[in-house]
LOTI-946762 format. One record per residue (C-alpha): x, y, z; residue in one letter; residue number from 1. Coordinates in pm, whole numbers, plus 50000, padded with zeros to 5 digits. Each point is the difference from the previous one (the first is absolute). Example, Ala and Ser with C-alpha at 12.3 -4.5 7.8 and 13.67 -1.06 7.14 Angstrom:
@east:51230&north:49550&up:50780&residuo:A&num:1
@east:50137&north:50344&up:49934&residuo:S&num:2
end
This chain:
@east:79388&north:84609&up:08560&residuo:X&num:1
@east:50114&north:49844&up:50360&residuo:X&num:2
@east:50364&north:50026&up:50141&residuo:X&num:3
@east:50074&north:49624&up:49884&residuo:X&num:4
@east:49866&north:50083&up:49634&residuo:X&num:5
@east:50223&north:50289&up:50013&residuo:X&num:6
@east:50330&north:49839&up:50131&residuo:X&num:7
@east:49944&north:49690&up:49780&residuo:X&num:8
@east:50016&north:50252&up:49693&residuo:X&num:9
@east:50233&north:50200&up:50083&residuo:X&num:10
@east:50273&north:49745&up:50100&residuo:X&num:11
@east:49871&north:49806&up:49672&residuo:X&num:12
@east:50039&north:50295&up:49791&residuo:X&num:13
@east:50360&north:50120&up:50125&residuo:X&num:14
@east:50082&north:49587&up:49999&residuo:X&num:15
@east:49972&north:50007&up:49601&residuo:X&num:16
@east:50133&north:50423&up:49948&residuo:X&num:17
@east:50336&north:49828&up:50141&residuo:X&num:18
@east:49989&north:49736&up:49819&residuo:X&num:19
@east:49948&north:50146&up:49684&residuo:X&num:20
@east:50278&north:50299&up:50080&residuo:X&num:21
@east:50285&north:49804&up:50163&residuo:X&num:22
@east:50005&north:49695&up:49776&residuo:X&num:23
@east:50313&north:49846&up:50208&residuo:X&num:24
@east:49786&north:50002&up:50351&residuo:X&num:25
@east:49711&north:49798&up:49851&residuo:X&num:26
@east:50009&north:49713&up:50257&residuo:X&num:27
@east:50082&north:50281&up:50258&residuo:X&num:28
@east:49740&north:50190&up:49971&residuo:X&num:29
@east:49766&north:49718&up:50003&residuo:X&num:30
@east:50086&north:49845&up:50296&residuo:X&num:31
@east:50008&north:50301&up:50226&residuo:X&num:32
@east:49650&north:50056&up:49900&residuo:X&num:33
@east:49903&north:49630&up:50071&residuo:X&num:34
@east:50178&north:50023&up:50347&residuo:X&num:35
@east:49797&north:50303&up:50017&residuo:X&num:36
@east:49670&north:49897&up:49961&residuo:X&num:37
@east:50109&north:49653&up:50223&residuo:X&num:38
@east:50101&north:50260&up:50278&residuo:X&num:39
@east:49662&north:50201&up:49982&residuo:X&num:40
@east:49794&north:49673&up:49999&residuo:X&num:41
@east:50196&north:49840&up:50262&residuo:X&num:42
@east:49955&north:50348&up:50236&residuo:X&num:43
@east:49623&north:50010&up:49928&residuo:X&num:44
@east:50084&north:50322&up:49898&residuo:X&num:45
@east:49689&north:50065&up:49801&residuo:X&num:46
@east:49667&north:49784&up:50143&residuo:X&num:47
@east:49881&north:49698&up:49843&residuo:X&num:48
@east:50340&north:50063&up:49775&residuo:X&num:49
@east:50202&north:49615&up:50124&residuo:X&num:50
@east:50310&north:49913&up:49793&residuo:X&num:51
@east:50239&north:49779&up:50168&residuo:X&num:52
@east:50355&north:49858&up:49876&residuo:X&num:53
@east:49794&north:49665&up:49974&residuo:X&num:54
@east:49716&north:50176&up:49741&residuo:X&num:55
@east:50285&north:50174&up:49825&residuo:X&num:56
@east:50188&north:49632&up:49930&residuo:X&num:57
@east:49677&north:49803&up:49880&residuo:X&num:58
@east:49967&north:50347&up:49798&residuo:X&num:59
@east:50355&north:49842&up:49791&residuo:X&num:60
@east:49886&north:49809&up:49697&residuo:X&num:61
@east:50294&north:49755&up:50106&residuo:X&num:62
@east:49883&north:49798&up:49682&residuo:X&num:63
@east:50146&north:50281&up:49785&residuo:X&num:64
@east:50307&north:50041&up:50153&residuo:X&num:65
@east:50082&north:49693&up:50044&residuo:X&num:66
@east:49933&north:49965&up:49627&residuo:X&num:67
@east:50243&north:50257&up:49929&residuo:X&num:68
@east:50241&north:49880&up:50195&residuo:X&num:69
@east:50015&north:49661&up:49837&residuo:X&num:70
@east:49941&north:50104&up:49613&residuo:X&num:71
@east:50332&north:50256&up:50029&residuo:X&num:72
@east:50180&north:49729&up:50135&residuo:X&num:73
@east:49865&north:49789&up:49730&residuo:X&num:74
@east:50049&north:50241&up:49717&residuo:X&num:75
@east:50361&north:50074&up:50137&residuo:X&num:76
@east:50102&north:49668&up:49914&residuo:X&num:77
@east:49778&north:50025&up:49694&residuo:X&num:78
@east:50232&north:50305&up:49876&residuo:X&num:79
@east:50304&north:49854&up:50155&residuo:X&num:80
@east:49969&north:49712&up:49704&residuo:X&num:81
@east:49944&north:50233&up:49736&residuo:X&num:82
@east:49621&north:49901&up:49913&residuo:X&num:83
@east:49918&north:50374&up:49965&residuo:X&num:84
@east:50266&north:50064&up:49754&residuo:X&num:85
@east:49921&north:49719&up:49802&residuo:X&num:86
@east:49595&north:50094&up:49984&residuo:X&num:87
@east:50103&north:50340&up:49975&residuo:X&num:88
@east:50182&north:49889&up:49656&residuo:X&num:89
@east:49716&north:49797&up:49861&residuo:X&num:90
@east:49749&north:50313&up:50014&residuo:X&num:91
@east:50258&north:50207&up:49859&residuo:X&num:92
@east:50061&north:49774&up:49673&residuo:X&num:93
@east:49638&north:50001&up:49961&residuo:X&num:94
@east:49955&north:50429&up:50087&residuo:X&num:95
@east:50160&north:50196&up:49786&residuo:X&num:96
@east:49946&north:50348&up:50167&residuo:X&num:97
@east:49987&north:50144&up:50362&residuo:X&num:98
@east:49666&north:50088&up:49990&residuo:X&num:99
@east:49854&north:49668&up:49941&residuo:X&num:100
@east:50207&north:49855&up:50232&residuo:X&num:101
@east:49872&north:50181&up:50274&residuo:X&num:102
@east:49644&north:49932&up:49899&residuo:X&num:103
@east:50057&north:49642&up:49976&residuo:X&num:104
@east:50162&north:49962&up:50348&residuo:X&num:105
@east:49735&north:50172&up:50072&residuo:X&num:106
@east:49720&north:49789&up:49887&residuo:X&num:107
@east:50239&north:49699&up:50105&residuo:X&num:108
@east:50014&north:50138&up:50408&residuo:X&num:109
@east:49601&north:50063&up:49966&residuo:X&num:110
@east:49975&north:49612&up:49830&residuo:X&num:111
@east:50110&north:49854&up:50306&residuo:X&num:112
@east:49876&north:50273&up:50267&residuo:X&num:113
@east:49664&north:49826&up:49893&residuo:X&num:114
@east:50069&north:49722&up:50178&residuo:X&num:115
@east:50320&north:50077&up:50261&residuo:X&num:116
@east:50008&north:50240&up:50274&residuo:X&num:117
@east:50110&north:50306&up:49831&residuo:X&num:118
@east:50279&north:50080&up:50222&residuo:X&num:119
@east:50124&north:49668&up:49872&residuo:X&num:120
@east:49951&north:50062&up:49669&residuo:X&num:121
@east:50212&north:50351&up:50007&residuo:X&num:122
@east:50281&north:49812&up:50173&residuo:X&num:123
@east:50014&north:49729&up:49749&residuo:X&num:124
@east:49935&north:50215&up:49672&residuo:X&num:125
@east:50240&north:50321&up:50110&residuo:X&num:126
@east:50331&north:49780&up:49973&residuo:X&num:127
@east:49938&north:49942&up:49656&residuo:X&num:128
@east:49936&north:50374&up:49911&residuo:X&num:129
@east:50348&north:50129&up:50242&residuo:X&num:130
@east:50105&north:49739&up:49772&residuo:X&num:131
@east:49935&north:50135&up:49653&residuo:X&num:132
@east:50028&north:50336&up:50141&residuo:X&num:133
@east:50335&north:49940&up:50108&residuo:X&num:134
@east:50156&north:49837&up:49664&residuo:X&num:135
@east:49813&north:50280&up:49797&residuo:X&num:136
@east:50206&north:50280&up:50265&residuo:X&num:137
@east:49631&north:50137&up:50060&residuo:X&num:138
@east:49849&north:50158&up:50304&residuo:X&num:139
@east:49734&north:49704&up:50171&residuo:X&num:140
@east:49822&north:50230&up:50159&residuo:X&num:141
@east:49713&north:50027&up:49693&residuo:X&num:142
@east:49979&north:49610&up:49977&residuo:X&num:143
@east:49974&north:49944&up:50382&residuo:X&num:144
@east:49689&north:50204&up:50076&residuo:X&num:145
@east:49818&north:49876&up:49738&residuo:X&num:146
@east:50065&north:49682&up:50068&residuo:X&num:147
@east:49891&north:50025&up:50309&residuo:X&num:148
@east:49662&north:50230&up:49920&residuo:X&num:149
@east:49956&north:49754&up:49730&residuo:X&num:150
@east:50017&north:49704&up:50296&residuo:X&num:151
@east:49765&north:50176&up:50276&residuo:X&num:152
@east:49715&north:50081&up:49661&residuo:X&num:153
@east:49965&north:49642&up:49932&residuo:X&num:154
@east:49973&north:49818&up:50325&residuo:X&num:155
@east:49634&north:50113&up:50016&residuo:X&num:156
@east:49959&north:49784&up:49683&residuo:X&num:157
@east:49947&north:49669&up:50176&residuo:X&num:158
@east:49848&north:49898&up:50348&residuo:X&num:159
@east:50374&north:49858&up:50104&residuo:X&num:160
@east:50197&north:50315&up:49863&residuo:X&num:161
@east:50002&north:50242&up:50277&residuo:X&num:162
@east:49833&north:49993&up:50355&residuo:X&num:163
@east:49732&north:50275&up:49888&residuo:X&num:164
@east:49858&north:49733&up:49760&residuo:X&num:165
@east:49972&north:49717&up:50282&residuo:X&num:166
@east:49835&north:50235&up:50185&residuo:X&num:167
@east:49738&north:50108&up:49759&residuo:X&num:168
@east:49983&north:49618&up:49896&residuo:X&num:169
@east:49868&north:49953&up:50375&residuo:X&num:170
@east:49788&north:50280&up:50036&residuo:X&num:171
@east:49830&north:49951&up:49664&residuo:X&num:172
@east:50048&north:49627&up:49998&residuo:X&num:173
@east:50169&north:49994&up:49684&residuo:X&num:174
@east:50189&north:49724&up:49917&residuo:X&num:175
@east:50275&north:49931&up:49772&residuo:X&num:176
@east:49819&north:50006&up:49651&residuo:X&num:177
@east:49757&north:50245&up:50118&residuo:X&num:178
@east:50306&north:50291&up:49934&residuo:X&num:179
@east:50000&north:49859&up:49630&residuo:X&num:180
@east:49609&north:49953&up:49950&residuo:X&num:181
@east:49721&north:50076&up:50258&residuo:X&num:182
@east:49643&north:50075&up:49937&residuo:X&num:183
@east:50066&north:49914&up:49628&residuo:X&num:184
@east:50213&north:50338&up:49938&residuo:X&num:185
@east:50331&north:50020&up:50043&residuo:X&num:186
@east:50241&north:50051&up:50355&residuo:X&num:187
@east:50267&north:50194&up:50116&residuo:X&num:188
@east:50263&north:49771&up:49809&residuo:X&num:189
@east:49867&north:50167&up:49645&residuo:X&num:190
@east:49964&north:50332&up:50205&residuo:X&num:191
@east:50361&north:50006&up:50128&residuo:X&num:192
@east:50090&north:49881&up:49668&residuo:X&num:193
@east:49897&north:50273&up:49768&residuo:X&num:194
@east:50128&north:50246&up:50315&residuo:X&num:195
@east:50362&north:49789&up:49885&residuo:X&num:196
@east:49982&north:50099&up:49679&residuo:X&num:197
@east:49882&north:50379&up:50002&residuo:X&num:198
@east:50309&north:50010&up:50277&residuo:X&num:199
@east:50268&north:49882&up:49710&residuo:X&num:200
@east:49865&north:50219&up:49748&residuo:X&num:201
@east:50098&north:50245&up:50244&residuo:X&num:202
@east:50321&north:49864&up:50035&residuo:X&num:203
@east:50101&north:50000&up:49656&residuo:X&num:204
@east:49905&north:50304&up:49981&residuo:X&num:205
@east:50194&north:50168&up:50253&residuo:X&num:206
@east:50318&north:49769&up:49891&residuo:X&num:207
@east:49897&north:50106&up:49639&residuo:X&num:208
@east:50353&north:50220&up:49932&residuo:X&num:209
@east:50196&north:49652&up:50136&residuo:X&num:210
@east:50021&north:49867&up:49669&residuo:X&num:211
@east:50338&north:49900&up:50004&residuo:X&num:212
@east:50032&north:49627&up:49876&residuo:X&num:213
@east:50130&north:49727&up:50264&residuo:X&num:214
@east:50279&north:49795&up:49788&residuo:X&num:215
@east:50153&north:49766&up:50309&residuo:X&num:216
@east:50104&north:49648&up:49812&residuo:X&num:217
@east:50226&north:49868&up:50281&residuo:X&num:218
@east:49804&north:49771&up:50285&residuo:X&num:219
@east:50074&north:49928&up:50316&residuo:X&num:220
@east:50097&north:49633&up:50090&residuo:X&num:221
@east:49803&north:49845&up:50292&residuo:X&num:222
@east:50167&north:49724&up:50166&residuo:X&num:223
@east:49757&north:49989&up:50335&residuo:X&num:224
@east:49643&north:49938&up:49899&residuo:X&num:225
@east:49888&north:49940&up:50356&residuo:X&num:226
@east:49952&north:50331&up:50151&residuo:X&num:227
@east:49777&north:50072&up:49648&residuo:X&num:228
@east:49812&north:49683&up:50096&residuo:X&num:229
@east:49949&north:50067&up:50386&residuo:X&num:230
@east:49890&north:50386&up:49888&residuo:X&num:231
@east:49704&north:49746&up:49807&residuo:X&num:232
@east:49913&north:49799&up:50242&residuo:X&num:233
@east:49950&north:50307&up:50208&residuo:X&num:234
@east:49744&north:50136&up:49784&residuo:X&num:235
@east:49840&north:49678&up:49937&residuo:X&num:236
@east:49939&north:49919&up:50318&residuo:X&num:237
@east:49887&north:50397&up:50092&residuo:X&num:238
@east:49749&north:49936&up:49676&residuo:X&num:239
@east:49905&north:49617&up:50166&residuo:X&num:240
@east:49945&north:50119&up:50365&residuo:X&num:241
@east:49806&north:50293&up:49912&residuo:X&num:242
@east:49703&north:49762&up:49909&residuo:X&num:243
@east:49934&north:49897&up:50375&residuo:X&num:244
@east:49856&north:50270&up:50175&residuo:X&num:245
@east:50127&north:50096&up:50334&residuo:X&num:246
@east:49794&north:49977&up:50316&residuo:X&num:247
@east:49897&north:50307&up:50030&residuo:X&num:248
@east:49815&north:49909&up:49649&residuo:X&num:249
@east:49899&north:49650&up:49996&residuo:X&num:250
@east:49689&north:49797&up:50027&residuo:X&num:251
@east:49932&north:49809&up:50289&residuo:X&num:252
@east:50171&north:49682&up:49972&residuo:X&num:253
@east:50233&north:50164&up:49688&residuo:X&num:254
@east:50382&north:49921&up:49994&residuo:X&num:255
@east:50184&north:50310&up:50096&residuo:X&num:256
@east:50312&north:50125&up:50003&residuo:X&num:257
@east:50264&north:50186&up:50290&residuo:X&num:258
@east:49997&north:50371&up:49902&residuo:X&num:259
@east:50361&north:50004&up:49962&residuo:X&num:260
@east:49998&north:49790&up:49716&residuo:X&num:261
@east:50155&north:50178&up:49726&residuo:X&num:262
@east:50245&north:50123&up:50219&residuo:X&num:263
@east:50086&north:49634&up:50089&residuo:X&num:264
@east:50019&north:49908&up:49636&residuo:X&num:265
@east:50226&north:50272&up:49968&residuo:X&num:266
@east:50248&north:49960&up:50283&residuo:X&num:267
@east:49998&north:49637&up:49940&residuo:X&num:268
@east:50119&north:49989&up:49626&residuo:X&num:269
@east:50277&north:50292&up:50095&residuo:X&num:270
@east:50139&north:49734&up:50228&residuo:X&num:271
@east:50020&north:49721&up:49765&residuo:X&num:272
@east:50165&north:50210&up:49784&residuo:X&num:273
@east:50272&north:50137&up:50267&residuo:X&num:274
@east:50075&north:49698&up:50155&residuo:X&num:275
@east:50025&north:49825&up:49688&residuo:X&num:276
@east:50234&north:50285&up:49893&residuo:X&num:277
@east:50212&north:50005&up:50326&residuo:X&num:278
@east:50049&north:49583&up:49966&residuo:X&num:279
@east:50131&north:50076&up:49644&residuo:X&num:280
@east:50217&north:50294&up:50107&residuo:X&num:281
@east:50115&north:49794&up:50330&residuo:X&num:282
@east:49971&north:50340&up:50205&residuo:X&num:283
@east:49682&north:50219&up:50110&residuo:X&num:284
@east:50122&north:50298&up:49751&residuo:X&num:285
@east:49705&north:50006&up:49796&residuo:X&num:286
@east:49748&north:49946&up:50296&residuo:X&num:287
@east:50162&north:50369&up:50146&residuo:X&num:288
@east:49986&north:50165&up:49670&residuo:X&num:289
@east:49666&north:49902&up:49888&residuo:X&num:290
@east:49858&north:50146&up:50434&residuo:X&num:291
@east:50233&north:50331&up:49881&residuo:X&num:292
@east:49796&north:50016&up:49698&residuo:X&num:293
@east:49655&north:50030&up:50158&residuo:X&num:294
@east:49864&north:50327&up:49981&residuo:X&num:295
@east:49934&north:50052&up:50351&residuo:X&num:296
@east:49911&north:50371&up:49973&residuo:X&num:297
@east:49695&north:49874&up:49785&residuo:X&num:298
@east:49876&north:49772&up:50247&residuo:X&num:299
@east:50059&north:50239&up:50291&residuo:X&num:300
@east:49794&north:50254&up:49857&residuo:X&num:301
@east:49699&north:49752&up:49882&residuo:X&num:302
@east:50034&north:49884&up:50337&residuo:X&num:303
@east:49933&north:50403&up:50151&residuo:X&num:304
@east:49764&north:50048&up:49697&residuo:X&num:305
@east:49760&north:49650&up:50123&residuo:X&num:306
@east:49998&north:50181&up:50366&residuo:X&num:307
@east:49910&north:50339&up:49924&residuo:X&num:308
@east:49734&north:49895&up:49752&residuo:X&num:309
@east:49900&north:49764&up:50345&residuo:X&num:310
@east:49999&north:50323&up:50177&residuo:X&num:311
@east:49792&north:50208&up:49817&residuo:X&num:312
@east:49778&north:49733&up:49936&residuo:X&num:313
@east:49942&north:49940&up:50368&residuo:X&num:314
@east:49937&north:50369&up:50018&residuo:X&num:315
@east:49703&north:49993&up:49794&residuo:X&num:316
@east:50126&north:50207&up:49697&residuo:X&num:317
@east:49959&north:49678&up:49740&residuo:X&num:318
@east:49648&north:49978&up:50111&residuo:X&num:319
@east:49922&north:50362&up:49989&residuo:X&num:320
@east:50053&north:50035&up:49677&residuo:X&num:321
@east:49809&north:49684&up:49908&residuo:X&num:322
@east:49661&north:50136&up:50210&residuo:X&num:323
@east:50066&north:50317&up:49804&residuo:X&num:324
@east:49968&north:49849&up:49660&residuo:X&num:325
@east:49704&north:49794&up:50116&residuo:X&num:326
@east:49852&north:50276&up:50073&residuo:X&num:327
@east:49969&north:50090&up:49691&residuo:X&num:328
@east:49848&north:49765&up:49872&residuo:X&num:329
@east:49698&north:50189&up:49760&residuo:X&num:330
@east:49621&north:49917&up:49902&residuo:X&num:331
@east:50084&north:49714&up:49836&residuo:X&num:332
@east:49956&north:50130&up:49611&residuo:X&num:333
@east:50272&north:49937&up:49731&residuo:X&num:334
@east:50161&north:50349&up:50059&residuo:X&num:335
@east:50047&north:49897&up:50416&residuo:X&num:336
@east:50144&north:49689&up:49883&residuo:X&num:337
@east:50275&north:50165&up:49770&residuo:X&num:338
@east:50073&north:50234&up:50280&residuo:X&num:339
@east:50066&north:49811&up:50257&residuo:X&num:340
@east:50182&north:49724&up:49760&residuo:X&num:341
@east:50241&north:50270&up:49865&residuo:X&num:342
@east:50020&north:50161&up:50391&residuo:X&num:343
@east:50141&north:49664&up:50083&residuo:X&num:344
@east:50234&north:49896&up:49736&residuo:X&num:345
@east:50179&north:50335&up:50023&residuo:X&num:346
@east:50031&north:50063&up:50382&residuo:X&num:347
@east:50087&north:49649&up:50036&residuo:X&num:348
@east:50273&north:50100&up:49707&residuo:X&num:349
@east:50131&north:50328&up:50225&residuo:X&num:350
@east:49989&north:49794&up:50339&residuo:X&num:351
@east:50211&north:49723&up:49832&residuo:X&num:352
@east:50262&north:50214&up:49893&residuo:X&num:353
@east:50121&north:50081&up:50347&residuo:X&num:354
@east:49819&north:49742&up:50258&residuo:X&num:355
@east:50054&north:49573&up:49933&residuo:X&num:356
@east:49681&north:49896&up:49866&residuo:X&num:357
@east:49938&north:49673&up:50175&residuo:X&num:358
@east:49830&north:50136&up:50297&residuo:X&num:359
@east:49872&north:50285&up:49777&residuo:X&num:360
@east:49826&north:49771&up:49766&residuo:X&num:361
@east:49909&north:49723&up:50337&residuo:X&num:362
@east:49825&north:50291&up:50115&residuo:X&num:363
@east:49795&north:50145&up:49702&residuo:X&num:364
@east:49891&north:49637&up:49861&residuo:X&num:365
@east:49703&north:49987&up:50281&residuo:X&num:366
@east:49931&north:50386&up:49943&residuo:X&num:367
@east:49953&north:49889&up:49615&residuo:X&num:368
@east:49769&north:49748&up:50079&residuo:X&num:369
@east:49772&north:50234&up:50268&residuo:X&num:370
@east:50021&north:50264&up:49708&residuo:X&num:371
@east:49904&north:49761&up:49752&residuo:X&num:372
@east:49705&north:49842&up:50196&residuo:X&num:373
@east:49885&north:50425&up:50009&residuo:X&num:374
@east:50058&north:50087&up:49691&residuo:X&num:375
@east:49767&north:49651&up:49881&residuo:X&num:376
@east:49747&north:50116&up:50270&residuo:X&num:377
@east:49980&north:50358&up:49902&residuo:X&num:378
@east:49967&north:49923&up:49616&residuo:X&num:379
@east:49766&north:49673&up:50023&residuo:X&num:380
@east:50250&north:49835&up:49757&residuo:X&num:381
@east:50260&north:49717&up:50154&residuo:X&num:382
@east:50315&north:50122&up:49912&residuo:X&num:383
@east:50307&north:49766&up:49958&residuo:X&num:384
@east:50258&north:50081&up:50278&residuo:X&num:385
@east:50275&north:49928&up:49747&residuo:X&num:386
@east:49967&north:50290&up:49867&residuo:X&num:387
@east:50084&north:50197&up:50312&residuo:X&num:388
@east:50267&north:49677&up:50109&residuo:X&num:389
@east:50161&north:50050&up:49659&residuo:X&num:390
@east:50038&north:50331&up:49966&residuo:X&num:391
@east:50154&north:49976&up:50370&residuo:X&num:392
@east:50280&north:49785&up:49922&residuo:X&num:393
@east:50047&north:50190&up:49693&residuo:X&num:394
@east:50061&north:50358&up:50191&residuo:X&num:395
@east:50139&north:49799&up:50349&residuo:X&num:396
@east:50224&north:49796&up:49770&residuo:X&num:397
@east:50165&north:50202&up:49720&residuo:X&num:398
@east:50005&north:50369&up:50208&residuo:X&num:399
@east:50311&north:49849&up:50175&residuo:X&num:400
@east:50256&north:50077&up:49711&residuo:X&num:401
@east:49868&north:50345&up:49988&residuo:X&num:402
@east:50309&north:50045&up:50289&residuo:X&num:403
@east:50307&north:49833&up:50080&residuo:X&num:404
@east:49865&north:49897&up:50352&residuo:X&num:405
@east:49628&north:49931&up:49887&residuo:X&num:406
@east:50089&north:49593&up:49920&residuo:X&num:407
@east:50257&north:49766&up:50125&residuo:X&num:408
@east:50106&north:49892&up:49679&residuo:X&num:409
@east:50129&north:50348&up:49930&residuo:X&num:410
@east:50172&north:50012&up:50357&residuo:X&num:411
@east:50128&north:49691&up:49885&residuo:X&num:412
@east:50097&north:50099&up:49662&residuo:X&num:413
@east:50146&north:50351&up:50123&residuo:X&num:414
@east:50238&north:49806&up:50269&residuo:X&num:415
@east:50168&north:49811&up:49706&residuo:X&num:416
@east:50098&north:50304&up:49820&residuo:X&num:417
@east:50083&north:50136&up:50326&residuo:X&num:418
@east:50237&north:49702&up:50066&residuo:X&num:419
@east:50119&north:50038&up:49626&residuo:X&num:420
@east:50125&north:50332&up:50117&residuo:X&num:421
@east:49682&north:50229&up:49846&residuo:X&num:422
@east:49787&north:50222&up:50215&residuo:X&num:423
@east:49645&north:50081&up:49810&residuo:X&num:424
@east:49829&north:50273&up:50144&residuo:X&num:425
@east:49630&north:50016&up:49997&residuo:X&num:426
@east:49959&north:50258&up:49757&residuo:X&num:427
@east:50233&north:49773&up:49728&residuo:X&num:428
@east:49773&north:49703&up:50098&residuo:X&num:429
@east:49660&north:50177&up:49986&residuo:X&num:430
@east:50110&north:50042&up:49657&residuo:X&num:431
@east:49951&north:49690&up:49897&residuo:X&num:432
@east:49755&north:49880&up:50240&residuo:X&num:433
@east:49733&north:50324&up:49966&residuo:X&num:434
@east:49928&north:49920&up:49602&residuo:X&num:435
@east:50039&north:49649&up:50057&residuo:X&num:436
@east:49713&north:49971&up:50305&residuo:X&num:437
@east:49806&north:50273&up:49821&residuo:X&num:438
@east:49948&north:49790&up:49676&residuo:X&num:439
@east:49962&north:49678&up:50167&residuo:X&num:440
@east:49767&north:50091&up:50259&residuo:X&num:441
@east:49789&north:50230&up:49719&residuo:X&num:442
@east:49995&north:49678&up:49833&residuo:X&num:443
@east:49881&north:49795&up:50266&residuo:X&num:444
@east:49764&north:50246&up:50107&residuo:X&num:445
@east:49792&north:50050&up:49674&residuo:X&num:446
@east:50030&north:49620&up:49930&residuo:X&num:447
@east:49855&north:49897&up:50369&residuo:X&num:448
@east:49688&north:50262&up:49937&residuo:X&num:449
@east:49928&north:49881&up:49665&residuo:X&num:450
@east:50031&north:49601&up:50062&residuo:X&num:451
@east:49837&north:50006&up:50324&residuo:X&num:452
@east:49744&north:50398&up:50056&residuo:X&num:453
end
């Protein structure tokens, strides 16, 4: 192991001890450790090791945070009108205990992760739990993370759900209908699906002493529908724009779209909404409460997280471990297959619980392929690389909720109870999220192998 291996590591690993022990210094610890590695690179510190300020910006997924920004604006003035409550009321008259209310937010936050960013999703399905959880005087802290683990399992259901799936959708040219139906057996939709539903078993059974019944006959009066209808439009036009590809993943000739697009989307409807609001009001009150309300400590440590994952990567510790598992690749014969399969599903699981697994998974889909091509080589049988591409985005996708860092939509999720004045330490959230990755991704796992070995 070289000098640059080592210090990559080690700043990596004491990056995410800090961040797991001092909760408060998150976004701290984060960005000293990106200026850290921008330092080293810009020194030429360690040879061939080149990480400027420039590399460490285009390193920012500006997309997402720009999406952020605009859909907490947005859902500000959604909760501002009272939407929340009122939804909020409608589940309860139709729930009649805690338990299943939890599952069916739930299954309602995993419903539209499917087809929204999942960040997005949290931030417009957590109002409505603080909601509930506030008129039933109960602690939110249950409802948010499984909202949100809910949110990041299901955005691998469809190829516009998450960027993991537009990826794979590129490198295995799968296009939309090929995640419902492809080679006449069934996709990652049904996959993700059945992953959904062994996850709410497990809810209801760890909420299965929270029996008590839900009796709220009171609700809320709504008297401005328009931040409801531009929180809509924003996820109709995420769902719409998702179908053109951007550059990076069109056909020659193809209509393509800025990579900032959702972001756009985002920002833009926020400031219909505010100015709208501010011309009503006749001042610019609601424009300053609604920038107070953005969680910036969220988007500053997403912003450290995208450069140190950008550092590491540039160090060559992403594509170690992908030559490692390639390595590994077998004779070819049933039991080589299985290994290898399982060797990726569940050390793409472990990675994805503490590193973001966009460049993780950018990384390993050409490693699957040059293992695949082996494997078919070694056994004289063609072997489908969905096999190996599924059972990637099952580990790559679903290990994030293993840990409270592992996803954004649980950063995301985790800064709103934060803001709502509760601090969840890991070991509370890994209660929830351990059973709930380890049944969905068993799931997955045995599903993938059987539809597709």
């Amino acid at each position: 192991m070289d000098a640059l291996t080592v210090f990559a590591l080690g700043l990596f690993a004491v990056t995410y001890v800090v961040m797991f022990t001092f909760q408060r210094f998150r976004p701290h610890a984060a960005v000293i450790s990106a200026c850290i590695f921008v330092i080293v690179g810009s020194l030429n510190v360690f040879p061939g090791f080149r990480y400027t300020l420039g590399d460490a910006l285009g390193e920012i997924d500006w997309n997402v945070l720009m999406m952020i920004t605009g859909t907490m604006g947005t859902v500000f003035l959604f909760i501002r009108s009272k939407m929340p409550q009122l939804l909020s009321d409608v589940i309860v008259s139709h729930v009649h205990s805690v338990r299943w209310l939890v599952t069916a937010l739930s299954l309602f936050a995993g419903l539209i992760s499917a087809f929204v960013d999942n960040v997005a999703t949290v931030l417009m399905v957590a109002p409505v739990a603080l909601a509930v959880c506030h008129k039933l005087k109960i602690s939110p802290v249950p409802f948010i993370i499984c909202i949100s683990v809910s949110s990041n399992l299901q955005g691998a259901a469809t190829l516009v759900g998450d960027t993991t799936s537009i990826l794979l959708g590129k490198a295995a040219q799968l296009d939309f209908m090929d995640f419902f139906f492809v080679e006449n057996r069934p996709g990652m939709f049904w996959v993700t699906e059945l992953g959904a539903a062994a996850s709410a078993l497990i809810i209801l059974w760890m909420f299965r002493h929270d029996t008590q019944r839900i009796d709220l006959k009171d609700r809320t009066i709504v008297e401005d529908k328009v931040p409801a209808l531009l929180l809509c439009l924003t996820v109709l036009c995420l769902i719409l724009a998702s179908f053109i590809p951007y550059a990076a993943n069109a056909e020659p000739g193809q209509l393509t779209k800025p990579d900032t697009t959702n972001g756009m989307i985002c920002l833009f409807f926020f400031a219909v909404g505010a100015i709208r609001q501010c011309i009503r009001d006749g001042n610019a009150e609601v424009l300053l409460d609604s920038l107070k309300e953005i969680d910036y400590y969220t988007i500053t440590l997403l912003a450290g997280l995208f450069v140190v994952i950008g550092g590491i990567d540039k160090a060559g510790l992403i594509d170690q471990i992908g030559y490692l598992l390639a390595g590994l690749s077998g004779d070819g014969s049933r039991a080589s297959v299985f290994l290898i399969y399982s060797i990726i599903v569940w050390v793409s699981v472990l990675l994805s619980a503490f590193i973001d697994n966009i460049p993780y998974t950018a990384t390993m889909l050409p490693v699957v392929a040059v293992i695949t091509e082996c494997l078919s080589e070694a056994g004289g049988v063609a072997l489908s690389p969905n096999l190996l591409y599924f059972g990637l985005l099952v580990g790559a996708t679903l290990g994030g909720n293993l840990t409270p860092i592992g996803a954004s939509a649980n950063i995301a999720g985790i800064g709103i109870l934060r803001r709502d004045g509760y601090e969840v330490r890991p070991a509370e959230f890994m209660r929830f999220g351990v059973p709930f990755t380890l049944a969905a991704v068993t799931t997955g796992y045995l599903l993938v192998w059987f539809l597709w070995a």
